[in-house]
C-alpha positions as CSV (number, residue, x, y, z in Angstrom):
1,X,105.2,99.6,163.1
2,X,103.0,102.6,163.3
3,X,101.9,104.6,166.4
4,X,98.2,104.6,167.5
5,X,96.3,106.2,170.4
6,X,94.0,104.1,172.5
7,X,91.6,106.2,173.8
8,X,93.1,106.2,177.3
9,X,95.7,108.0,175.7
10,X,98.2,105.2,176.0
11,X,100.2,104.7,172.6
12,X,100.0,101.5,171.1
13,X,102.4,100.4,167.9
14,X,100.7,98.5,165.4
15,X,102.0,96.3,161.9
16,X,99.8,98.3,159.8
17,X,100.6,95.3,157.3
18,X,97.5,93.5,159.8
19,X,95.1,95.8,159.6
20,X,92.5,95.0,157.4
21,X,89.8,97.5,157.8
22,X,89.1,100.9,159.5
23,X,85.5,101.7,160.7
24,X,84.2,104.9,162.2
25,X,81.6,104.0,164.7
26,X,81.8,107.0,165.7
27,X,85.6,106.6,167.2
28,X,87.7,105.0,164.9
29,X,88.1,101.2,164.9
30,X,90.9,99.2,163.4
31,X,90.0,95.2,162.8
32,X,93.2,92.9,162.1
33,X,93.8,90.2,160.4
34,X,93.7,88.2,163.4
35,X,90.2,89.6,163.8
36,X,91.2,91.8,167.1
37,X,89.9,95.2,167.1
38,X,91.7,98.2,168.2
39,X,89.8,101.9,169.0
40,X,92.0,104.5,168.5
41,X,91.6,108.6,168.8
42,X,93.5,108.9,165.1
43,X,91.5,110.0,162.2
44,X,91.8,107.2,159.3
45,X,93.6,109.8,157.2
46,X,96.0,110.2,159.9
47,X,96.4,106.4,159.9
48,X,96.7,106.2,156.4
49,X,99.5,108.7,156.3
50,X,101.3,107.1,158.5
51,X,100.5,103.8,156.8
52,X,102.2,105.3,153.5
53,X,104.9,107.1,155.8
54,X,105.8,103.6,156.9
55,X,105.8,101.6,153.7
56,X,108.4,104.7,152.4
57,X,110.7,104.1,155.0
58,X,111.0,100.1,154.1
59,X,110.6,100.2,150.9
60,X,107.3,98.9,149.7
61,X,105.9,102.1,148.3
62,X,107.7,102.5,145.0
63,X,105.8,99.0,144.3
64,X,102.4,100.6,144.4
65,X,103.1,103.9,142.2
């Protein structure tokens, strides 16, 4: 799971294995798989770091080199 901030400020964990797409309009939306969206105050290069961050820790990322 990665952390996200709503824009309430609450934090929010995600499986960043459902996202499927990342929209700036102008805040930053997430849309699922499931085809919820999620507005968050990250940046998507914050997201994607901690995207790759995540898939280091379990193990997915040597996959992708």
């Amino acid at each position: 799971m990665i952390e996200v901030t709503r824009l309430n400020g609450k934090k929010y964990w995600i499986n960043p294995h459902q996202i499927e797409c990342m929209e700036l309009r102008p805040d930053l939306t997430l849309t699922l798989l499931s085809g919820r969206t999620i507005v968050v105050s990250e940046t998507p290069e914050q997201i994607i770091d901690r995207i790759v961050e995540y898939r280091k820790r379990i193990g997915n990322y040597s996959q992708e080199l």
